[in-house]
MARFILUM-600700 format. One record per residue (C-alpha): x, y, z negated; chain. Coordinates in pm, whole numbers. Each point is the difference from the previous one (the first is absolute). Layout:
# residues N
<atom><x>X</x><y>Y</y><z>Z</z><mol>A</mol></atom>
...
//
This chain:
# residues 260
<atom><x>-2569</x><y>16314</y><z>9414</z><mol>A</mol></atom>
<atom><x>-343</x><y>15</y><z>113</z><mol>A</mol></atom>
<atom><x>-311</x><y>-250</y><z>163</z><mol>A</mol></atom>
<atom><x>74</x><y>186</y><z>369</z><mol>A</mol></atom>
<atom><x>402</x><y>-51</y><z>-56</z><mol>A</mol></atom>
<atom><x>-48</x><y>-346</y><z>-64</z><mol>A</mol></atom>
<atom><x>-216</x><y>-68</y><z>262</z><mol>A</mol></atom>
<atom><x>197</x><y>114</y><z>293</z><mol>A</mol></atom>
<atom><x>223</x><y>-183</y><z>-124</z><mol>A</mol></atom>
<atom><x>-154</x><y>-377</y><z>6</z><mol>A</mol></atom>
<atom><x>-115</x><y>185</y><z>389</z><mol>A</mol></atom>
<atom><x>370</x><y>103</y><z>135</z><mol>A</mol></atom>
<atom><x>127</x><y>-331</y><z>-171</z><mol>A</mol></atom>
<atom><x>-270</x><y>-230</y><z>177</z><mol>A</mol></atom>
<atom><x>67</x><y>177</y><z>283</z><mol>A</mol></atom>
<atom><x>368</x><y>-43</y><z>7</z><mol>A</mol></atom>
<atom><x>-98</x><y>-439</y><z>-87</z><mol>A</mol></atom>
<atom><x>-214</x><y>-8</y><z>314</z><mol>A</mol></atom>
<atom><x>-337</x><y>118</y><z>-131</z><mol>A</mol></atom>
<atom><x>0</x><y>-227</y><z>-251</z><mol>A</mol></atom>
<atom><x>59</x><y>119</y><z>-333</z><mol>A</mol></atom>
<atom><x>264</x><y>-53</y><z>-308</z><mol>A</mol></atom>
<atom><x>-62</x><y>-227</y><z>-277</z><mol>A</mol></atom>
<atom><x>33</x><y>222</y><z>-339</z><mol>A</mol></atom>
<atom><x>370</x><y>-107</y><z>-78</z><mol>A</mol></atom>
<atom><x>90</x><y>-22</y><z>351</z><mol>A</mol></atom>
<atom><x>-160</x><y>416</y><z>-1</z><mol>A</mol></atom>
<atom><x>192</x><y>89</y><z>-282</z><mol>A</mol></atom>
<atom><x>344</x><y>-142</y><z>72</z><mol>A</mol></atom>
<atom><x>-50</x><y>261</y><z>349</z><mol>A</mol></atom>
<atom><x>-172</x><y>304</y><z>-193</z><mol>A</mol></atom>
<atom><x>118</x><y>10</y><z>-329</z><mol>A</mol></atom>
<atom><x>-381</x><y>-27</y><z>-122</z><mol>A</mol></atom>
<atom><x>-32</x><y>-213</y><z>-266</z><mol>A</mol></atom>
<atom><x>-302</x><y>-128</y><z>-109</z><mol>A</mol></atom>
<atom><x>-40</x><y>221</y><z>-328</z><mol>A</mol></atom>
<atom><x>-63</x><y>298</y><z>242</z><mol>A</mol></atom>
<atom><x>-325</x><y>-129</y><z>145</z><mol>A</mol></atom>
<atom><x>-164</x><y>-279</y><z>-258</z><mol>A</mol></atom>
<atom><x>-267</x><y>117</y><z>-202</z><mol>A</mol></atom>
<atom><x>41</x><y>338</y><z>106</z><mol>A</mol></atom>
<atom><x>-97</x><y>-54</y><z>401</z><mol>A</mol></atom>
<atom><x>-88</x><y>-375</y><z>17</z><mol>A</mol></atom>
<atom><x>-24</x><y>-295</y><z>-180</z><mol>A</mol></atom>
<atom><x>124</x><y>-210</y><z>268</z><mol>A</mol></atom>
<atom><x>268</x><y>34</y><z>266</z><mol>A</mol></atom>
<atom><x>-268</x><y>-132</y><z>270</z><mol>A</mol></atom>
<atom><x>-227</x><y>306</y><z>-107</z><mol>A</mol></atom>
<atom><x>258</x><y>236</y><z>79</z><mol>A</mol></atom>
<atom><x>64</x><y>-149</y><z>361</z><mol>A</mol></atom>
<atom><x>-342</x><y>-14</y><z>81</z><mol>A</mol></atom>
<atom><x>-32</x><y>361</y><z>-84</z><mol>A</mol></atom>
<atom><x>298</x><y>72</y><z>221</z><mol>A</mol></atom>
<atom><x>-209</x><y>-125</y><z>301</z><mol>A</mol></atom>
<atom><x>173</x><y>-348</y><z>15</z><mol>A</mol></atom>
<atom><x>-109</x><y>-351</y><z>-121</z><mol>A</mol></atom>
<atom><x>212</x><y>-178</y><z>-217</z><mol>A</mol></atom>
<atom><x>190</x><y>-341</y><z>138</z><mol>A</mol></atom>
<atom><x>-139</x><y>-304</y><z>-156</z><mol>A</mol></atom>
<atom><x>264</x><y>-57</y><z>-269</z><mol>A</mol></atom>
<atom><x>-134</x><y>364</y><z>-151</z><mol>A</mol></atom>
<atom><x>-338</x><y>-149</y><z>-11</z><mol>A</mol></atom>
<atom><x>91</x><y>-315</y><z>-145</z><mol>A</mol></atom>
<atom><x>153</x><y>221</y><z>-290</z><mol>A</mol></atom>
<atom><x>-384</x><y>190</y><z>-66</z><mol>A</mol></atom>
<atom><x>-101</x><y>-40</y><z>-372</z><mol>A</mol></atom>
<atom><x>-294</x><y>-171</y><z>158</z><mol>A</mol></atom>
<atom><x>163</x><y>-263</y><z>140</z><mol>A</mol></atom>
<atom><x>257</x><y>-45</y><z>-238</z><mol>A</mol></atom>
<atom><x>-275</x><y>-78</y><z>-183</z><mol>A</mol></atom>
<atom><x>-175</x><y>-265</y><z>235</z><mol>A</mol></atom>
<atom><x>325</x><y>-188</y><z>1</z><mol>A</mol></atom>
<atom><x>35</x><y>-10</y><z>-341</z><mol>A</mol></atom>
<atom><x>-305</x><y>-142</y><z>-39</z><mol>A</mol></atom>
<atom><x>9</x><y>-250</y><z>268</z><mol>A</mol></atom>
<atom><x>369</x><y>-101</y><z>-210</z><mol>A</mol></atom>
<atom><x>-208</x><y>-71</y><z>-316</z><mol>A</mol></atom>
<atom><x>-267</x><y>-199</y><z>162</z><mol>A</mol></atom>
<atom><x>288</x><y>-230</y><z>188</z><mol>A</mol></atom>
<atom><x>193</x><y>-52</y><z>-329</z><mol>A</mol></atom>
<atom><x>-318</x><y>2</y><z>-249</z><mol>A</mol></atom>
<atom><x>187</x><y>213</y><z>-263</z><mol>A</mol></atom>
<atom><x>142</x><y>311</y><z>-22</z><mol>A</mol></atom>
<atom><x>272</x><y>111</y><z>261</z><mol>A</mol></atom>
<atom><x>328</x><y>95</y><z>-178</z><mol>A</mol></atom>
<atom><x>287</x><y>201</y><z>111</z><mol>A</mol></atom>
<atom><x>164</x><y>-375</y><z>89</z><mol>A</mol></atom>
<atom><x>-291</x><y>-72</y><z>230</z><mol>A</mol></atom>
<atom><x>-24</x><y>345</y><z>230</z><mol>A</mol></atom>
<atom><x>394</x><y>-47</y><z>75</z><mol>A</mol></atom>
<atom><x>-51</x><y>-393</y><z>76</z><mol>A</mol></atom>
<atom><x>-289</x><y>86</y><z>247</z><mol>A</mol></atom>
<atom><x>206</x><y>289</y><z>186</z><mol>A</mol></atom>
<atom><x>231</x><y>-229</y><z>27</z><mol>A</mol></atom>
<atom><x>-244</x><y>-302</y><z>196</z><mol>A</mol></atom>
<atom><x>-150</x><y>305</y><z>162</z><mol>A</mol></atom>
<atom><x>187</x><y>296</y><z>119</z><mol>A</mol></atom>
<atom><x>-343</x><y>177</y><z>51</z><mol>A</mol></atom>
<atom><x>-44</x><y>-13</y><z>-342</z><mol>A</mol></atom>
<atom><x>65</x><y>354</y><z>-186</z><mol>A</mol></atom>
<atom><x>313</x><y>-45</y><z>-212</z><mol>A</mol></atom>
<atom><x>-83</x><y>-2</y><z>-393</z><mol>A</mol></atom>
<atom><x>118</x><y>341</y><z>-59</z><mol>A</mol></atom>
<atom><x>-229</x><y>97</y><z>209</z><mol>A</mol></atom>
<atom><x>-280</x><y>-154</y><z>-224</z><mol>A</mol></atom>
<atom><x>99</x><y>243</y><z>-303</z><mol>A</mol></atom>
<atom><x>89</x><y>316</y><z>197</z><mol>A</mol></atom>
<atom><x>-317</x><y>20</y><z>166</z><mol>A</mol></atom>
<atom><x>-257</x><y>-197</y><z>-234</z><mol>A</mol></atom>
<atom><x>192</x><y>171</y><z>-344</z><mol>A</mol></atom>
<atom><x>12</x><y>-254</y><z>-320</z><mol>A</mol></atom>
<atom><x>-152</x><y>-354</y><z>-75</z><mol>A</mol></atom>
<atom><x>-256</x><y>193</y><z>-116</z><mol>A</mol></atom>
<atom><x>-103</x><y>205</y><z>297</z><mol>A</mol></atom>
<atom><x>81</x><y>-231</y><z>214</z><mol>A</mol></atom>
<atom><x>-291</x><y>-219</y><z>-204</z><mol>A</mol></atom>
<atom><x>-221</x><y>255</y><z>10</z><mol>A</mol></atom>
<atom><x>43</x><y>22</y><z>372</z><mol>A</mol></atom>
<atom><x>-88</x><y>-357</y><z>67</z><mol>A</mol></atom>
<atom><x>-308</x><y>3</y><z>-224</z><mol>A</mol></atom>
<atom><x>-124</x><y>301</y><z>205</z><mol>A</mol></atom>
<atom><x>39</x><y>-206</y><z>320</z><mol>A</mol></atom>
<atom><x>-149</x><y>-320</y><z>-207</z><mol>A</mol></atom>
<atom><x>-321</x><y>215</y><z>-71</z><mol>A</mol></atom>
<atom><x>-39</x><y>139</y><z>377</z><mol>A</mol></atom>
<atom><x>65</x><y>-276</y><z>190</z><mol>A</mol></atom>
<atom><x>-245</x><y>-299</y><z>-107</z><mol>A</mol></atom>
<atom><x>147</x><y>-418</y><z>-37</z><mol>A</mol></atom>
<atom><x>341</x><y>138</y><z>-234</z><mol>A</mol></atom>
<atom><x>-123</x><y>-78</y><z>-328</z><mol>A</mol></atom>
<atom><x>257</x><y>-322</y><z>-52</z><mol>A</mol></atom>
<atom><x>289</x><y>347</y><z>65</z><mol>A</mol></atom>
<atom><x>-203</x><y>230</y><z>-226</z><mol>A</mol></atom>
<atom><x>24</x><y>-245</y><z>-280</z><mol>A</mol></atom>
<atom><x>396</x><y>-72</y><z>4</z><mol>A</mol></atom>
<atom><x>37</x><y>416</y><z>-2</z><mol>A</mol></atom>
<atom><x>-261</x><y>68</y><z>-267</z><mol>A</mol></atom>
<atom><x>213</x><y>-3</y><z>-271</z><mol>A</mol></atom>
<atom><x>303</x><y>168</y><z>161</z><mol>A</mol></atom>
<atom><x>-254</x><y>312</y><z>91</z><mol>A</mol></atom>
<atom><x>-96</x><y>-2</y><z>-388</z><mol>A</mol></atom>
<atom><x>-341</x><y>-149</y><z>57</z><mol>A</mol></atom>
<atom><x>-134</x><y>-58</y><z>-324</z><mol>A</mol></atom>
<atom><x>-23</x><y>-357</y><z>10</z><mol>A</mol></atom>
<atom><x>-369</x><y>-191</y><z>-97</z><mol>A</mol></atom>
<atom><x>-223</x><y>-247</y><z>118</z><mol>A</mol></atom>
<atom><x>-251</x><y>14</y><z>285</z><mol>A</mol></atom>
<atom><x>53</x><y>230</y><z>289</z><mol>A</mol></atom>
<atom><x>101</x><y>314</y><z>137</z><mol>A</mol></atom>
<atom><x>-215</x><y>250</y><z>150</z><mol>A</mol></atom>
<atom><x>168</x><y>-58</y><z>306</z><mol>A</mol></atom>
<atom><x>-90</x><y>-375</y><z>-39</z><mol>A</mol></atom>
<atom><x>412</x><y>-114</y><z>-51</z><mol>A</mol></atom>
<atom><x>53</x><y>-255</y><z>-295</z><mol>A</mol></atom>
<atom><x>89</x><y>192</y><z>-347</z><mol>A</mol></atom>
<atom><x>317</x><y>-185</y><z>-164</z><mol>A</mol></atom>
<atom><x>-101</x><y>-190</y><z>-247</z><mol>A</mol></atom>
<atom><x>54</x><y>135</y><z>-374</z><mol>A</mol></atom>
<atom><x>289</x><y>-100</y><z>-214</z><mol>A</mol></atom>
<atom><x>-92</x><y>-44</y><z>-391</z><mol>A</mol></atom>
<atom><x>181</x><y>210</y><z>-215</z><mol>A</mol></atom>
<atom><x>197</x><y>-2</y><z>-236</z><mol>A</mol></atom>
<atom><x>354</x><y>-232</y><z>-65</z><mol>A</mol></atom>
<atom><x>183</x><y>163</y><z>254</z><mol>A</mol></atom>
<atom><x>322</x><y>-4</y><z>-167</z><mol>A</mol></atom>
<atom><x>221</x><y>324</y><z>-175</z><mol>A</mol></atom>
<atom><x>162</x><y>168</y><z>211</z><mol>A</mol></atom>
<atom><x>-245</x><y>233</y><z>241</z><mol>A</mol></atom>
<atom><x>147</x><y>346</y><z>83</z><mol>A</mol></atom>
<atom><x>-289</x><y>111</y><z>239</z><mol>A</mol></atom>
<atom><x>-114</x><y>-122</y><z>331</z><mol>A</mol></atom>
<atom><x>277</x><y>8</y><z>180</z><mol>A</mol></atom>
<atom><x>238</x><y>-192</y><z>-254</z><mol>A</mol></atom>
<atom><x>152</x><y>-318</y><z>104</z><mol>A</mol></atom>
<atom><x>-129</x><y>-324</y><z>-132</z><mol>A</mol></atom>
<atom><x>-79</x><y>-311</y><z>132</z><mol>A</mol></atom>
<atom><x>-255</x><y>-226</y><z>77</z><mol>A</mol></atom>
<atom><x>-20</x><y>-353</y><z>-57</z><mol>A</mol></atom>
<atom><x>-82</x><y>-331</y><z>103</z><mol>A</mol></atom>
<atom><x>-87</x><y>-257</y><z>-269</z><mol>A</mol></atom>
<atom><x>-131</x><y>-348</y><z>-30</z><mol>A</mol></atom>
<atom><x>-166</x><y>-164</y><z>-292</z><mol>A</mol></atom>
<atom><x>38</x><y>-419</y><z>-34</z><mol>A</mol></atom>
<atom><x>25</x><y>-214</y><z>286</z><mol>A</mol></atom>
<atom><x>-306</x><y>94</y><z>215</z><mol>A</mol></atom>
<atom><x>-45</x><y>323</y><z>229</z><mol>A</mol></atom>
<atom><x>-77</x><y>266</y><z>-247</z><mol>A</mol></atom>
<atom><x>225</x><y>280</y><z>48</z><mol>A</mol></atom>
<atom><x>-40</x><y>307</y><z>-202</z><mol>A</mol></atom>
<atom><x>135</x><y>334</y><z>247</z><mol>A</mol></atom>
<atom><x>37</x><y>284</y><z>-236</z><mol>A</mol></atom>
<atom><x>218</x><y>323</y><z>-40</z><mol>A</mol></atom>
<atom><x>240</x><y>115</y><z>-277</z><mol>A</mol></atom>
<atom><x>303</x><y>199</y><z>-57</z><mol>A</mol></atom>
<atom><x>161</x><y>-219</y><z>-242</z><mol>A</mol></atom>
<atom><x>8</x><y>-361</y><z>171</z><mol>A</mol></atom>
<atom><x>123</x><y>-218</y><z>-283</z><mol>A</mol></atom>
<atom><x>-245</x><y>126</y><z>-291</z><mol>A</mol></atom>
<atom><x>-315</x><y>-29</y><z>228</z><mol>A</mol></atom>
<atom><x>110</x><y>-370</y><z>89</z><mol>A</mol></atom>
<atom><x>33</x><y>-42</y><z>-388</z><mol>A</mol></atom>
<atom><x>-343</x><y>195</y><z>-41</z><mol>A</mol></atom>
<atom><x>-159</x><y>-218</y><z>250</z><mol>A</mol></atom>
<atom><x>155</x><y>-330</y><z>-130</z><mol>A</mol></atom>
<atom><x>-136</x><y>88</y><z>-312</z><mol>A</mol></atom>
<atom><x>-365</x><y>-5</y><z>135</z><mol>A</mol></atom>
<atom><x>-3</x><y>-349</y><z>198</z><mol>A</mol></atom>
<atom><x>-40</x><y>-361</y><z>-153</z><mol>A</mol></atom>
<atom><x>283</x><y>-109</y><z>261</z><mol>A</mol></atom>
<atom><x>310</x><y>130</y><z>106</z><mol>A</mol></atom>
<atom><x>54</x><y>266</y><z>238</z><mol>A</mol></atom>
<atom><x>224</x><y>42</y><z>278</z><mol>A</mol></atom>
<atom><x>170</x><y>306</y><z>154</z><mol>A</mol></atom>
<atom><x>-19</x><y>-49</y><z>363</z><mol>A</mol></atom>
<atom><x>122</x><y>309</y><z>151</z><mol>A</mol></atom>
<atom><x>12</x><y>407</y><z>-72</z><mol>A</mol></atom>
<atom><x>-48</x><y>284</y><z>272</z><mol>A</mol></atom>
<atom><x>191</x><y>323</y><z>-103</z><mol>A</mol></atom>
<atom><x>-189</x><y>311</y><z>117</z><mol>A</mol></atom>
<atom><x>-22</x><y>380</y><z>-78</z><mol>A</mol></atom>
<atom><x>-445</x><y>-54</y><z>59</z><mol>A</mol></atom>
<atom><x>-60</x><y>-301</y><z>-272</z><mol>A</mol></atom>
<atom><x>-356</x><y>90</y><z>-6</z><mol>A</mol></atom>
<atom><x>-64</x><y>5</y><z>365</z><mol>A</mol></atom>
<atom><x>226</x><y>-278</y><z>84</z><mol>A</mol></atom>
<atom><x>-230</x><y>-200</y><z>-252</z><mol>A</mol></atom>
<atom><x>-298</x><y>98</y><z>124</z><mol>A</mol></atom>
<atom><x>123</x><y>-117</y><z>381</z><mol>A</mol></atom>
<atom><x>1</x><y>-360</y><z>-115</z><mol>A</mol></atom>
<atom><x>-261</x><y>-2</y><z>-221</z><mol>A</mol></atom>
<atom><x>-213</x><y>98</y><z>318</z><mol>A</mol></atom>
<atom><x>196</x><y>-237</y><z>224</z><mol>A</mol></atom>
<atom><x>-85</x><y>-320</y><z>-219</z><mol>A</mol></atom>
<atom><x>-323</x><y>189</y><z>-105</z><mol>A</mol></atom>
<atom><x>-154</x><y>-322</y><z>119</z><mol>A</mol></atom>
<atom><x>181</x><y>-248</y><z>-199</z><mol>A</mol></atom>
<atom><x>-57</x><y>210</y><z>-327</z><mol>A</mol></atom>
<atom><x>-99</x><y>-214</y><z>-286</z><mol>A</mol></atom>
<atom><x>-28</x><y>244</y><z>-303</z><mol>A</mol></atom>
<atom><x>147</x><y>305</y><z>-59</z><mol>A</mol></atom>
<atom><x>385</x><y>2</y><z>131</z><mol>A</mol></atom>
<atom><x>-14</x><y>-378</y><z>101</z><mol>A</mol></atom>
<atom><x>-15</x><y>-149</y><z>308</z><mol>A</mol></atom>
<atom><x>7</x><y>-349</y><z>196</z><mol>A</mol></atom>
<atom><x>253</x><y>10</y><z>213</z><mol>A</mol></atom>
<atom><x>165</x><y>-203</y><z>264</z><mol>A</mol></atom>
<atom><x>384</x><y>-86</y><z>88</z><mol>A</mol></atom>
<atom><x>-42</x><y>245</y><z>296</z><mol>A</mol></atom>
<atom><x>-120</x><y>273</y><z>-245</z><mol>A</mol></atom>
<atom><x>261</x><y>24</y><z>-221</z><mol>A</mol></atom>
<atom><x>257</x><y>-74</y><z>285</z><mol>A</mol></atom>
<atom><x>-135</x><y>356</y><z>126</z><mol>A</mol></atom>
<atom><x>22</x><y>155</y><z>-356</z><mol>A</mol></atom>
<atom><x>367</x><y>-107</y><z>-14</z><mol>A</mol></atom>
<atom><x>94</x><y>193</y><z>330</z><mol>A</mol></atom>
<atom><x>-39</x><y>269</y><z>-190</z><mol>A</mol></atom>
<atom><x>299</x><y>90</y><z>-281</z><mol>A</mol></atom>
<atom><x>-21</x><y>404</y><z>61</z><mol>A</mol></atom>
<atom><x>-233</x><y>222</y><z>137</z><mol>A</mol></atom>
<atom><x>72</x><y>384</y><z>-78</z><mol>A</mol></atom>
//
């Protein structure tokens, strides 16, 4: 299997659909090319290799570029203000059937991680996304600090260390983080910890009145998941990991009970 085999290929098969050419899965079901033959070792893209056949790729091929895969997912986190999950690519293909479906997301933008890394690229070339560039910071593995980036986007604010809980197995270890409140104002302490019960007890033990559990979000990022709502309050931060928050605040906190 070689470049010129594969390319007379999409050009017999395009010309067989009318001049217009195959999708990739539509291609392979009729060659018996699958996509291991040409990716990474030809093209990155299946819109690369039509263009190089002569032939311009149908609209729903362009709508799958990394590139605007990218813009979309962008334009998601900016209409939610939070960080897209798997839940929230399948619920907008299914309002919009324009709208790449979620495996889409992965197979072509690769892990959380890339994908992060990805957005923060398109945060730092295209000017007026720093509200997006904040929400992926920590998912990209952007040391988080105060001030601003080079690129001018918002650094997460820092956590303080320290009373985390037992538990931590590495970055990637599920834990949890938390929603508490302290008396009967609006101070609301959001934390992380892999051992729920003996950081409420920890944190109990520090306050002059008692503490209440409010809710818990189960994730496989604890740190990053942390840092999202530390930045999304980051206005209503009193001290440290406190903040003053409204009904409507923790009403959003509690839509949450996993995120992996």
């Amino acid at each position: 299997m070689n470049r010129d085999h594969v390319i007379s290929e999409i050009q017999r098969t395009a010309t067989a659909n009318g001049g217009v050419p195959l999708g990739r899965r539509r291609f392979e079901r009729e060659t018996g090319i699958d996509r291991h033959a040409w990716y990474g070792k030809y093209w990155t893209c299946w819109s690369d290799a039509v263009r190089e056949a002569g032939l311009e790729p149908n609209t729903l091929q362009k709508a799958h570029e990394p590139s605007l895969l990218t813009e979309k997912l962008v334009a998601l986190t900016r209409s939610l203000g939070r960080l897209p999950v798997l839940a929230d690519l399948l619920f907008a293909r299914n309002h919009d059937p324009t709208f790449p479906c979620r495996d889409t997301f992965i197979r072509r933008l690769g892990s959380r991680s890339e994908r992060a890394r990805g957005v923060l690229a398109f945060c730092q070339q295209n000017a007026g996304y720093d509200d997006v560039a904040a929400i992926w910071s920590a998912v990209a593995g952007v040391a988080p600090g105060p001030g601003t980036s080079s690129s001018g986007a918002p650094q997460l604010p820092s956590s303080p260390g320290g009373g985390r809980g037992a538990g931590a197995t590495g970055a990637n270890a599920f834990g949890y983080v938390y929603l508490f409140k302290h008396g009967r104002g609006r101070e609301y302490k959001i934390g992380r910890t892999h051992n729920p019960l003996r950081r409420e007890g920890q944190v109990a033990l520090e306050l002059p009145n008692e503490l209440q559990p409010i809710h818990y979000i189960r994730t496989d990022d604890p740190r990053g998941i942390e840092c999202y709502w530390h930045a999304r309050f980051r206005t209503k931060r009193k001290r440290g990991e406190w903040f003053a928050l409204t009904a409507d605040d923790v009403r959003a906190f509690k839509r949450w009970k996993r995120i992996h």
